[in-house]
C-alpha positions as CSV (number, residue, x, y, z in Angstrom):
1,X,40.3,14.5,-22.5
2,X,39.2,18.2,-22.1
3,X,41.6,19.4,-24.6
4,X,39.9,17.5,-27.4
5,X,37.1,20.2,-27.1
6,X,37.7,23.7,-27.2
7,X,36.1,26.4,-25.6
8,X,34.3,28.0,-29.0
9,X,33.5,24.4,-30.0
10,X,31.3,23.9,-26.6
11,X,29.6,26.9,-27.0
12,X,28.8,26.5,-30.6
13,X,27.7,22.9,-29.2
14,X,25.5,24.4,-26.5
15,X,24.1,26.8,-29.0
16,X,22.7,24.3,-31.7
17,X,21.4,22.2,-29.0
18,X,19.2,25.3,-27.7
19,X,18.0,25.3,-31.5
20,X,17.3,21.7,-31.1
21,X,15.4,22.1,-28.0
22,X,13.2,25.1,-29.5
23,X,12.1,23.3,-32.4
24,X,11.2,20.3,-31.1
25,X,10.0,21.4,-27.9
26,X,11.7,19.1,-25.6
27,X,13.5,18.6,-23.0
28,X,17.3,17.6,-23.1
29,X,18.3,15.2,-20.2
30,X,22.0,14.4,-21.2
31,X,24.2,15.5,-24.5
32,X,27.6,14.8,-25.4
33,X,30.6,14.8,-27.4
34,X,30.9,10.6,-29.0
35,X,32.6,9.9,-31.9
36,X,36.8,9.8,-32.1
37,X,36.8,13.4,-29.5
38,X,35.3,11.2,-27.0
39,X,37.0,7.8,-28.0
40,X,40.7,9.6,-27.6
41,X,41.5,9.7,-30.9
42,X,40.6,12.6,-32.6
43,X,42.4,14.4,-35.3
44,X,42.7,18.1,-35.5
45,X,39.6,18.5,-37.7
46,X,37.9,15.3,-36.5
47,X,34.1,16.5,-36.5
48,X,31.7,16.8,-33.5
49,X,29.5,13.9,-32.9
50,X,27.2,15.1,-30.3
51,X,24.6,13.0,-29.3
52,X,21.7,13.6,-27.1
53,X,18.8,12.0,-25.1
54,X,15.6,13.7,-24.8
55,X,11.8,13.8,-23.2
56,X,8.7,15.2,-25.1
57,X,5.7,16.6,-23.5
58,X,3.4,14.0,-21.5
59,X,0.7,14.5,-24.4
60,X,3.0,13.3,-27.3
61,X,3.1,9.7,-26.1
62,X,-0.9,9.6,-26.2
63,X,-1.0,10.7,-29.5
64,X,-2.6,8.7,-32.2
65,X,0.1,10.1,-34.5
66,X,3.5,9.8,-32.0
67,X,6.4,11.4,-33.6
68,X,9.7,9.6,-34.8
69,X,11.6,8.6,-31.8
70,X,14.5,10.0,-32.8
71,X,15.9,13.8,-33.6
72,X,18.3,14.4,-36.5
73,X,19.8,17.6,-37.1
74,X,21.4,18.2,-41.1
75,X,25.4,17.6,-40.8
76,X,26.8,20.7,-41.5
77,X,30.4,20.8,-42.0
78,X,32.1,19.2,-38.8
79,X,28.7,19.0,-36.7
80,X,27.1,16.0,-36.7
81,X,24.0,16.3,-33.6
82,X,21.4,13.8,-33.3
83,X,19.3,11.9,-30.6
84,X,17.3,9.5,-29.2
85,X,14.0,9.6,-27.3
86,X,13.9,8.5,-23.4
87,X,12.1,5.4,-24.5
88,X,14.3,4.8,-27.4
89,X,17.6,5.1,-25.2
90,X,15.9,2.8,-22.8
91,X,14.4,0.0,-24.8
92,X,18.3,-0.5,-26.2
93,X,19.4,-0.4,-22.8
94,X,16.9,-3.4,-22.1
95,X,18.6,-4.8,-24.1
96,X,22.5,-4.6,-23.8
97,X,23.1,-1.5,-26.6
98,X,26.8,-0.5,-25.6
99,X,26.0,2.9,-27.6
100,X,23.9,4.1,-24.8
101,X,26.0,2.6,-21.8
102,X,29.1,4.9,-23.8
103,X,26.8,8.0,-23.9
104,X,25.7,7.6,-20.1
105,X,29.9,7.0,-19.7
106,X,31.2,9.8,-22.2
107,X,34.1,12.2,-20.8
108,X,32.4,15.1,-22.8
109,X,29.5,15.7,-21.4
110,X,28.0,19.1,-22.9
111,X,24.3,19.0,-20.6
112,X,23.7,16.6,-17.3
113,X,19.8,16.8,-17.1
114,X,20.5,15.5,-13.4
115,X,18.8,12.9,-11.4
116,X,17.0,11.0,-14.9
117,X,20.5,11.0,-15.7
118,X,22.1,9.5,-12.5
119,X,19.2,6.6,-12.8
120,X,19.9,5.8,-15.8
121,X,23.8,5.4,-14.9
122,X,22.7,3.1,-12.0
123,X,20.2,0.7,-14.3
124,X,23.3,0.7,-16.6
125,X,25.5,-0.4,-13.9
126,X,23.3,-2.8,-11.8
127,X,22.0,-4.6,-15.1
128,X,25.6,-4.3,-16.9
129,X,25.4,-6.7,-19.4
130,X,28.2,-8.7,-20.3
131,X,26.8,-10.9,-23.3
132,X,25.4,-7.6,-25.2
133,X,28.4,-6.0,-25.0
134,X,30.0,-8.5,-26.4
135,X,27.6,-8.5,-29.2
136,X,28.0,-4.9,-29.6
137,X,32.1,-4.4,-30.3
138,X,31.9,-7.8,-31.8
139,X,29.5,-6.5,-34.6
140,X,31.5,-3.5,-34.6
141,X,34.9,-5.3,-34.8
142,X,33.5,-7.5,-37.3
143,X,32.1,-4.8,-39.7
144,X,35.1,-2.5,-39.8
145,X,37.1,-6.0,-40.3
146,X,35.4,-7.0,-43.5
147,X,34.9,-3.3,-45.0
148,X,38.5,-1.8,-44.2
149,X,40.8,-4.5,-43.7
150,X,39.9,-8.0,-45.7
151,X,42.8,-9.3,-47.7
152,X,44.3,-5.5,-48.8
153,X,48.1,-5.6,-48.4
154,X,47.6,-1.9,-47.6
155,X,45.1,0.0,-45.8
156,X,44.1,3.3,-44.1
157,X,45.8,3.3,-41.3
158,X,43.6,5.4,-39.0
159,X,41.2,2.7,-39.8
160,X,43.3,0.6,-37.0
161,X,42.3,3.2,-34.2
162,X,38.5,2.1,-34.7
163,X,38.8,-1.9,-35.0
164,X,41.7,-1.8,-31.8
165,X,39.4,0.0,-29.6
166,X,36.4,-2.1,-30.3
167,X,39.2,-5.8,-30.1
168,X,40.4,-3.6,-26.6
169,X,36.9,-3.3,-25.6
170,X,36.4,-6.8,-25.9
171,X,39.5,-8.0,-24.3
172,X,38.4,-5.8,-21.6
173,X,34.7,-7.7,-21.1
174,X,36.7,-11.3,-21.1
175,X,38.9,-9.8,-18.3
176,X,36.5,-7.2,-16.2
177,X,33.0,-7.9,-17.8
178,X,30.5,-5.1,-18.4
179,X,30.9,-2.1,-18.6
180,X,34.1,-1.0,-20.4
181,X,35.5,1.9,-20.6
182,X,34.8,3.7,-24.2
183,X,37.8,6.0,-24.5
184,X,41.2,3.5,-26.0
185,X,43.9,5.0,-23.5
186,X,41.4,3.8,-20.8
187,X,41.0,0.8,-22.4
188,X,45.2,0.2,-22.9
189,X,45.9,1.5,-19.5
190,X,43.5,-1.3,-17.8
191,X,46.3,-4.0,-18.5
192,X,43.7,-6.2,-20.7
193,X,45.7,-5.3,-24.1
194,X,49.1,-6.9,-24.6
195,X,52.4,-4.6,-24.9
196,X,53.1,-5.2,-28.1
197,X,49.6,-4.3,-29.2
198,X,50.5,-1.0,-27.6
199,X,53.8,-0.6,-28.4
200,X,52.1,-0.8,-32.3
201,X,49.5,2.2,-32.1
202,X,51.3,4.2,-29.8
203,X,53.6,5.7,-33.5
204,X,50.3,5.8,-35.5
205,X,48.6,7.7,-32.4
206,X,51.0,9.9,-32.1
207,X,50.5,11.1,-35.7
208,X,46.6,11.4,-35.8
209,X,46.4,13.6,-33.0
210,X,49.2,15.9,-34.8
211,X,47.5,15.7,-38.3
212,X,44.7,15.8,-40.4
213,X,45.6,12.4,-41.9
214,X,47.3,9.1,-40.7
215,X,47.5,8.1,-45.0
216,X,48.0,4.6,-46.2
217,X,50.4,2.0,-45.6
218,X,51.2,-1.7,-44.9
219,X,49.2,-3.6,-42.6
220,X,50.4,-3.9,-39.1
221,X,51.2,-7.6,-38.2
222,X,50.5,-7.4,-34.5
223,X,47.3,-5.0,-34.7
224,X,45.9,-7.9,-37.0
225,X,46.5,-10.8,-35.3
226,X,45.2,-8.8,-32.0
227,X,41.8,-7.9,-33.6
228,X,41.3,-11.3,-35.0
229,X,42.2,-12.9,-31.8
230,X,39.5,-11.2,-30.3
231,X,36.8,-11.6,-32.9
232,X,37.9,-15.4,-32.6
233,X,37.2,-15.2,-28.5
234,X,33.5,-13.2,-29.0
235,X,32.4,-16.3,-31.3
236,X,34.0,-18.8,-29.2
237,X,32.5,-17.3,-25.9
238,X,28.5,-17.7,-26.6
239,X,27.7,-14.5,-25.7
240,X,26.4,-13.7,-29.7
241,X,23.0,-15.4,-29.4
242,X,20.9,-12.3,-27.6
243,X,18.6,-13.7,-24.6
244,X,15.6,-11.9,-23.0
245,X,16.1,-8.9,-21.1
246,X,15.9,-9.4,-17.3
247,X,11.9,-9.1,-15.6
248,X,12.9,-6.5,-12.9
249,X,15.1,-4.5,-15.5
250,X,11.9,-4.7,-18.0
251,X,10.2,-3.2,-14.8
252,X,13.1,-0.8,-13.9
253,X,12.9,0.9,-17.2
254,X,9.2,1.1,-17.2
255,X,8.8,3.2,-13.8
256,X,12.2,5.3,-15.4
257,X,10.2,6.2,-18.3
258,X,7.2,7.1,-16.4
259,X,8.9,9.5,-13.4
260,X,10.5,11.5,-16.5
261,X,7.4,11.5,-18.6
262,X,5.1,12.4,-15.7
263,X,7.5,15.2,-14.7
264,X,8.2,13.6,-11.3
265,X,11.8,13.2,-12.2
């Protein structure tokens, strides 16, 4: 996975997240690389999708006026850097968001802010939540389905990469249960997708990682009837009706938040 991320692009990483940091005036507890570079994927001018979780000052969450909790930095060309508050990051993991569960899981990790960071890996383990998952890579199955796929006898083929690693993720939680991996050769070498699934992509990976573009063609038989399987399985299983969060999660998250904010952590 390291040689999806060169050494100039880590530095140029490292040196618009000090920008980030100096503007804002926070503090960065965990940044990384998540997009296609971090999913396995990536073409040889996929862009950088670094994504970051950060901590304001004590004072800013008794403000009257409490900024946005979220950072967003212009794109500019291939860099694409934005990120979440510490109480953003941890009211979606109340509730099952698979986004931040990827982050705290990501293979590129550009900053580890340390023990914040290692607590919020355990909560994400101890309370890893099967049902939201599901939600998540179904929605995101589902979305990519109807947008790039539908009933077009042809399609953009590197569209595939995105709806198989979501329909892999998901055949992964019916086998394993939360969390999955987030990278796709992790996800086909844990024996949850079928061979000929495999044997399909392996051709069309092969040529994304070589090329700028994959291009259009025919729809791939087996890569359909695999995704639709397993948007058929995430209806059929219950888990898309969202339930509360768990009490002592609720409670984990709250003394999280406040051992960060307070500086203890």
């Amino acid at each position: 996975m390291s040689a999806f991320l060169s050494t100039e692009a880590r530095a140029e990483a490292e040196r618009r997240l000090d920008a980030i940091v100096a503007a804002n005036g926070v503090r960065l507890l965990l940044a990384v690389e998540s997009g296609s570079r971090a999913w396995g994927f990536p073409s040889p001018d996929s862009d950088y999708d670094v994504r970051f979780v950060y901590v304001r000052p004590l004072e800013t969450y008794l403000s009257l006026s409490p900024p946005r909790d979220v950072i967003e930095a212009p794109i500019e060309g291939l860099w694409d850097v934005n990120g979440w508050d510490l109480s953003k990051a941890l009211r979606l993991l109340r509730k099952g968001n698979a986004v931040i569960v990827e982050w705290l899981r990501s293979p590129l990790v550009y900053r580890d802010g340390g023990e914040p960071v290692t607590a919020m890996r355990r909560l994400a383990e101890t309370f890893a939540d099967t049902p939201g998952s599901i939600r998540h890579y179904f929605g995101l199955l589902h979305g990519q389905w109807r947008r790039d796929f539908g009933d077009r006898p042809a399609v953009k083929l590197k569209k595939y990469f995105y709806a198989v690693r979501a329909a892999s993720a998901l055949a992964w939680l019916r086998e394993h249960g939360a969390p999955a991996p987030m990278a796709l050769p992790q996800l086909l070498e844990g024996g949850v997708v079928p061979a000929d699934v495999q044997e399909a992509l392996a051709p069309l990976l092969a040529v994304k990682l070589a090329t700028h573009e994959v291009g259009e063609g025919a729809r791939v038989a087996v890569l359909d009837h695999f995704c639709e399987a397993m948007q058929a399985w995430a209806i059929d299983s219950g888990a898309l009706t969202p339930g509360p969060p768990a009490l002592d999660l609720i409670a984990a998250t709250d003394a999280l938040f406040l051992d960060v904010a307070l500086g203890r952590l």
